[in-house]
FIFI-552454 format. One record per residue: residue in three letters; x, y, z of N, C-alpha, C, CB in turn. Coordinates in Angstrom, 2 decimals. Atoms other than C-alpha are relative to their C-alpha. Glycine has a CB too. Layout:
N
@residuo = Ala; n_x = X; n_y = Y; n_z = Z; ca_x = X; ca_y = Y; ca_z = Z; c_x = X; c_y = Y; c_z = Z; cb_x = X; cb_y = Y; cb_z = Z
...
END
This chain:
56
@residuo = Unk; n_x = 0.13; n_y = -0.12; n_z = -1.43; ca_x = -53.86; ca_y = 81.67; ca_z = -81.40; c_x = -0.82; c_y = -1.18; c_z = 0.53; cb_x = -0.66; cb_y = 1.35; cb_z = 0.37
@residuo = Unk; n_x = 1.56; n_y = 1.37; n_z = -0.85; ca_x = -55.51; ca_y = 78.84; ca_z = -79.01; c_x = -0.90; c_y = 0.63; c_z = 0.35; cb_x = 0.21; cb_y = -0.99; cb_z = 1.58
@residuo = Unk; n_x = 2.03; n_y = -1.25; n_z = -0.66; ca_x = -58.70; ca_y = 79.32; ca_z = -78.00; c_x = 0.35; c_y = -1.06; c_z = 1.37; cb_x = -2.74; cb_y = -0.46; cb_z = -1.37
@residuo = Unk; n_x = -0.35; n_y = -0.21; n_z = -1.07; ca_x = -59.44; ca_y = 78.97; ca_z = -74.63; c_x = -0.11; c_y = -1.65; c_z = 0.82; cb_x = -0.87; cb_y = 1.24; cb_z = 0.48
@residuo = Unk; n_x = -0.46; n_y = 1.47; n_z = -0.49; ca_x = -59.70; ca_y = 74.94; ca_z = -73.67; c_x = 1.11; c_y = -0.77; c_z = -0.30; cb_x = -0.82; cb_y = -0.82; cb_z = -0.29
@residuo = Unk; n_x = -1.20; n_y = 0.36; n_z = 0.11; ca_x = -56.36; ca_y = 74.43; ca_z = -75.08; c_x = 0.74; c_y = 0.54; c_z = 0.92; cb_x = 0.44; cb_y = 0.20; cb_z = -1.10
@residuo = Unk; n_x = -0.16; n_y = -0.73; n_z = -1.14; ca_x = -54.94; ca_y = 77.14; ca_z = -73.06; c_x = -0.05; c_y = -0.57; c_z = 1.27; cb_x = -0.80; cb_y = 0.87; cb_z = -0.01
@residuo = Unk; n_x = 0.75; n_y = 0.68; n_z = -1.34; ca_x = -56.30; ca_y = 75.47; ca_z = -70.02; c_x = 0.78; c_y = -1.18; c_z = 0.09; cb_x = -1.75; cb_y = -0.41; cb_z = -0.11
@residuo = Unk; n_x = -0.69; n_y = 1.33; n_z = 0.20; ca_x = -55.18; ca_y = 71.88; ca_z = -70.96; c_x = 1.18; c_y = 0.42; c_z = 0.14; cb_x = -0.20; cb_y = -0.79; cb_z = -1.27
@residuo = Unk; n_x = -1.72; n_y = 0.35; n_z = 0.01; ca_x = -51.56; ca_y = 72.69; ca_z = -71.66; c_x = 0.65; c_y = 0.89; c_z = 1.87; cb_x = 1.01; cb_y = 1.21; cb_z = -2.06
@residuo = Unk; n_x = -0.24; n_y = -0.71; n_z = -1.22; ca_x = -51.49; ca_y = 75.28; ca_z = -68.18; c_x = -0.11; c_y = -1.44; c_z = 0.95; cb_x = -1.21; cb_y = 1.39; cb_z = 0.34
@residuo = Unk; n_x = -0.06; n_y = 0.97; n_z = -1.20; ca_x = -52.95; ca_y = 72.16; ca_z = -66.30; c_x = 1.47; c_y = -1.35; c_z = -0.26; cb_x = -1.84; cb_y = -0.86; cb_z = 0.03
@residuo = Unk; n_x = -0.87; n_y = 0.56; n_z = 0.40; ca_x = -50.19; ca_y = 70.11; ca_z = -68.02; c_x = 1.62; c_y = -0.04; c_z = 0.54; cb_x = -0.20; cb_y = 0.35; cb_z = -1.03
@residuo = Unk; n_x = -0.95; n_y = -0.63; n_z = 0.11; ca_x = -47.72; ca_y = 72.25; ca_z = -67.06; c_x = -0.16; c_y = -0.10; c_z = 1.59; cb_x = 0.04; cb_y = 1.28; cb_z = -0.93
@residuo = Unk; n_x = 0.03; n_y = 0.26; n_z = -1.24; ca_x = -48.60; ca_y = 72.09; ca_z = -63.52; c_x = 0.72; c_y = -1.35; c_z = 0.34; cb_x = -1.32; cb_y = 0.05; cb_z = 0.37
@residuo = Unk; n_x = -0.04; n_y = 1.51; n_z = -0.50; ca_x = -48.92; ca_y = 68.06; ca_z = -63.31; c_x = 1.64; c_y = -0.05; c_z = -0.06; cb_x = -0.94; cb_y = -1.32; cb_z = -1.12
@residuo = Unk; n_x = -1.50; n_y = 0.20; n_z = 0.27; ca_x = -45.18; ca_y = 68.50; ca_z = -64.80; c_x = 0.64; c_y = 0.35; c_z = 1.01; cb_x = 0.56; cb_y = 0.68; cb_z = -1.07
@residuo = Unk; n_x = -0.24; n_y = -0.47; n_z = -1.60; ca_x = -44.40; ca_y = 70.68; ca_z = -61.99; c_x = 0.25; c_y = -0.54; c_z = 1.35; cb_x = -0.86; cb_y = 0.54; cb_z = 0.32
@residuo = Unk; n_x = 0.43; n_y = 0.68; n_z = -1.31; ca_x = -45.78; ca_y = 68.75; ca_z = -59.22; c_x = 1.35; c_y = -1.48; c_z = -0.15; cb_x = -2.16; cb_y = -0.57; cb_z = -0.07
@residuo = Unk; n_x = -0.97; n_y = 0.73; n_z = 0.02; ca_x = -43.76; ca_y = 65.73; ca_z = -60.60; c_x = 1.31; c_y = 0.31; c_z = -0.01; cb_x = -0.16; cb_y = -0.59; cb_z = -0.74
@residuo = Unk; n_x = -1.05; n_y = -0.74; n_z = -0.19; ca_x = -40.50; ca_y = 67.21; ca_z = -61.10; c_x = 0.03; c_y = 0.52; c_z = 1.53; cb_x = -0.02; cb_y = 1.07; cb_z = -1.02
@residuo = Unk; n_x = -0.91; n_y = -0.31; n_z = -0.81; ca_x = -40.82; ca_y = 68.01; ca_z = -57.56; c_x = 0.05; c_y = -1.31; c_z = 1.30; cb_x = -0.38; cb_y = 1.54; cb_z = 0.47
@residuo = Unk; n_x = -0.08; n_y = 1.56; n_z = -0.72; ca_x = -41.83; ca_y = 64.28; ca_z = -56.24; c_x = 1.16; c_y = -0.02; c_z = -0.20; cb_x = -0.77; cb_y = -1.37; cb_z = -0.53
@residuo = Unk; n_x = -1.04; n_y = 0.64; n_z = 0.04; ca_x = -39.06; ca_y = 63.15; ca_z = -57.78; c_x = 1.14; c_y = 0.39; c_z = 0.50; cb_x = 0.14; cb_y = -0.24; cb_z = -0.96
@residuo = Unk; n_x = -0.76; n_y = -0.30; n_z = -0.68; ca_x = -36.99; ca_y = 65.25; ca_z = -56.67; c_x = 0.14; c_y = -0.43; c_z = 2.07; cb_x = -0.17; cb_y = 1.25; cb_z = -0.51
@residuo = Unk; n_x = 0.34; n_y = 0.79; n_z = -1.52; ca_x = -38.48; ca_y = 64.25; ca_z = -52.81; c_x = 1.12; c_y = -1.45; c_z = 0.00; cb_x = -2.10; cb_y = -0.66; cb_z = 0.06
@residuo = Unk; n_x = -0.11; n_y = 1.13; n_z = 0.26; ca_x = -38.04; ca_y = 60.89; ca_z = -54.01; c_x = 1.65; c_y = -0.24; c_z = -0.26; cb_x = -0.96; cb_y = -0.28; cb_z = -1.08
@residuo = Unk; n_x = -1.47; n_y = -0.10; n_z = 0.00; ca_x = -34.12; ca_y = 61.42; ca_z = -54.61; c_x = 0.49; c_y = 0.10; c_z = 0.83; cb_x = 0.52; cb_y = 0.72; cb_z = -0.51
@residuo = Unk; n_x = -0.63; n_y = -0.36; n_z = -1.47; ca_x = -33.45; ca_y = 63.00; ca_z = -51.46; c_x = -0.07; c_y = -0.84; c_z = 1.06; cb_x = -0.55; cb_y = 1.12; cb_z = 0.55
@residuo = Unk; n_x = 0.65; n_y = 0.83; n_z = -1.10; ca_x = -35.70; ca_y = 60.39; ca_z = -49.34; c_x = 1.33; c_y = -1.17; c_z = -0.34; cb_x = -2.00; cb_y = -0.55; cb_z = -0.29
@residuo = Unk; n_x = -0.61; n_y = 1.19; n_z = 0.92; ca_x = -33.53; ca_y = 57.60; ca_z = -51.31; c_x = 1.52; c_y = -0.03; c_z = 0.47; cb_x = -0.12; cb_y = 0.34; cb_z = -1.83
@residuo = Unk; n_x = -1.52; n_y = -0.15; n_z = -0.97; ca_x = -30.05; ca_y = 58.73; ca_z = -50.53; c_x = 0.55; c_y = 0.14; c_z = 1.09; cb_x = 0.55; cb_y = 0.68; cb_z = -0.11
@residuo = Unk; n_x = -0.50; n_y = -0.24; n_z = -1.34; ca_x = -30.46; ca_y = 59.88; ca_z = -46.95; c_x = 0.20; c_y = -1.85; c_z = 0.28; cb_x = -1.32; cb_y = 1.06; cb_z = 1.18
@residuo = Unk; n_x = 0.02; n_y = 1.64; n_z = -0.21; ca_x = -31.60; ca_y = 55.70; ca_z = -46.79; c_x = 1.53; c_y = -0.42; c_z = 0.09; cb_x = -0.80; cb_y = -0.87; cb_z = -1.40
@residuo = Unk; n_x = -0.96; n_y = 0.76; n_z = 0.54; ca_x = -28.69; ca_y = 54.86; ca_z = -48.96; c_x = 1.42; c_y = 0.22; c_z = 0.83; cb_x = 0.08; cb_y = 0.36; cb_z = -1.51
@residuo = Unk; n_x = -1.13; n_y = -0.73; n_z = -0.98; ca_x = -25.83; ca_y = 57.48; ca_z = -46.58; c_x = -0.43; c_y = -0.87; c_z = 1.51; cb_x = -0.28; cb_y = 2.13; cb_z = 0.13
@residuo = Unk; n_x = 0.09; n_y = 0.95; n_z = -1.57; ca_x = -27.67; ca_y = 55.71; ca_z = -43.33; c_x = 0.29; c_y = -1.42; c_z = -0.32; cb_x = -1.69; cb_y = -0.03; cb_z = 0.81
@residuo = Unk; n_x = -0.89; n_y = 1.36; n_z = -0.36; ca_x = -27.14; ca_y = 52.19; ca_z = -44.52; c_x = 1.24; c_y = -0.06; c_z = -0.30; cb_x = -0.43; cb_y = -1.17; cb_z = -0.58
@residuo = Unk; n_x = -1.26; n_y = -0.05; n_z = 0.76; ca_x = -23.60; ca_y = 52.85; ca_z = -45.96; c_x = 0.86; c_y = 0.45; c_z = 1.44; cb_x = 0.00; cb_y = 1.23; cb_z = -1.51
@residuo = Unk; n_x = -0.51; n_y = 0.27; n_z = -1.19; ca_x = -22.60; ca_y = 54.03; ca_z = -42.52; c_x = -0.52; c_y = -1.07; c_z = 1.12; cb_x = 0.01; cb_y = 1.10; cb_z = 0.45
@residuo = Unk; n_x = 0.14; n_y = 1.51; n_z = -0.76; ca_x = -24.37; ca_y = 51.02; ca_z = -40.49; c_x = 1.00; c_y = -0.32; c_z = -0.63; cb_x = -1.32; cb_y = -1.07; cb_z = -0.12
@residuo = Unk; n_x = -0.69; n_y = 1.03; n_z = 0.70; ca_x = -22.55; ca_y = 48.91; ca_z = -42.57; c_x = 1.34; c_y = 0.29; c_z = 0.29; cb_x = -0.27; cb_y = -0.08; cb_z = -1.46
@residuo = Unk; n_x = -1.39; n_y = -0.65; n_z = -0.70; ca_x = -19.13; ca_y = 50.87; ca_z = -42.07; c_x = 0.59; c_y = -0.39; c_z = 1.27; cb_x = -0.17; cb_y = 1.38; cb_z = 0.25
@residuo = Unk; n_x = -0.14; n_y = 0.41; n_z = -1.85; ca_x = -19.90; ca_y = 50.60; ca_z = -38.20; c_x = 0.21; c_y = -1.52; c_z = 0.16; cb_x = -1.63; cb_y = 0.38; cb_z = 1.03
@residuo = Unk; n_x = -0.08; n_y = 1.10; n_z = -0.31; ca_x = -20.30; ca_y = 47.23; ca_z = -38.33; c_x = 1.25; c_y = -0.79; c_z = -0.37; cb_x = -1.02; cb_y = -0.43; cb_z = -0.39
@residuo = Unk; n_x = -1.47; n_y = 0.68; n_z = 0.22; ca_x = -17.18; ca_y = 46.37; ca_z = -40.63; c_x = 0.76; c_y = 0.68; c_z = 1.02; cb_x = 0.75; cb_y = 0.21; cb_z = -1.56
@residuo = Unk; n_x = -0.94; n_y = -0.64; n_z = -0.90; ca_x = -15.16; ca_y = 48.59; ca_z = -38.41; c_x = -0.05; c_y = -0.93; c_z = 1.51; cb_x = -0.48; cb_y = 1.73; cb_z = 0.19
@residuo = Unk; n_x = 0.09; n_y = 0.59; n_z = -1.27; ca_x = -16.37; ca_y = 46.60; ca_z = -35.21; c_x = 0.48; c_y = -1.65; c_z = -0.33; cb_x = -1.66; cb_y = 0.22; cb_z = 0.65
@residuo = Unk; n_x = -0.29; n_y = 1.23; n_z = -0.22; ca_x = -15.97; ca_y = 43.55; ca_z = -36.82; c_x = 1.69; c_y = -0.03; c_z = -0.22; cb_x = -0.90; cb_y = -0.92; cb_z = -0.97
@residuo = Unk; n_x = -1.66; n_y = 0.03; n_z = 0.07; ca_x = -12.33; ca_y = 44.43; ca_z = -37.99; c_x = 1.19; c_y = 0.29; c_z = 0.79; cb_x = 0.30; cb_y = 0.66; cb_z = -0.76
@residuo = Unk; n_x = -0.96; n_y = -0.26; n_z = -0.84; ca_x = -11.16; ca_y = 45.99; ca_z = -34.85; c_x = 0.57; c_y = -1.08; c_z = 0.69; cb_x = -0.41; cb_y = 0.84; cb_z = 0.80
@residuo = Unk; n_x = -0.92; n_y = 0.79; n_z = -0.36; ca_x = -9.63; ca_y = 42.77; ca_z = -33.14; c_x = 1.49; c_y = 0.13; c_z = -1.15; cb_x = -0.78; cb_y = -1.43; cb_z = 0.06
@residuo = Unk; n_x = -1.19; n_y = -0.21; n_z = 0.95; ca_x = -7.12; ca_y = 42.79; ca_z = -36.42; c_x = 0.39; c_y = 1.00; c_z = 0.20; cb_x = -0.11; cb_y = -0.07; cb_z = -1.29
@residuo = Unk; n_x = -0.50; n_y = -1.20; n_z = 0.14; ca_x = -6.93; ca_y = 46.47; ca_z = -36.55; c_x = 1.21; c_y = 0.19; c_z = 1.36; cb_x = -1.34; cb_y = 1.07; cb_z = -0.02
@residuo = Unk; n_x = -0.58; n_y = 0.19; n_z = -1.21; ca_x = -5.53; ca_y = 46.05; ca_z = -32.35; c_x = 1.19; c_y = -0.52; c_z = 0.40; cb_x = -0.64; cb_y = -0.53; cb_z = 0.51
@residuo = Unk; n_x = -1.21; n_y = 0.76; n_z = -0.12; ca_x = -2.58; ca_y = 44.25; ca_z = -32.96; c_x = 0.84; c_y = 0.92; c_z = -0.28; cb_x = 0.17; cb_y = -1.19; cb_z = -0.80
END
């Protein structure tokens, strides 16, 4: 059995793991909304620049 400052250590361990696992997860979501907003700029802009061709 652990005694009781192991116990402790691996609980706080188990937290820090926690907490990260849910940055990163932040950190995924923050990342892609970016990546979906510049992917439509960029869209908008080819589309504006292509509509003279597209008009014919």
């Amino acid at each position: 059995m652990m005694n009781e400052p192991e116990q402790s250590v691996k609980e706080r361990n188990r937290e820090i793991a926690q907490n990260e696992r849910e940055r990163t997860a932040d950190s995924a979501v923050r990342l892609s909304s970016w990546a979906i907003g510049a992917a439509v700029i960029l869209g908008l802009i080819a589309l504006g620049l292509a509509s003279p061709w597209l008009g014919r």
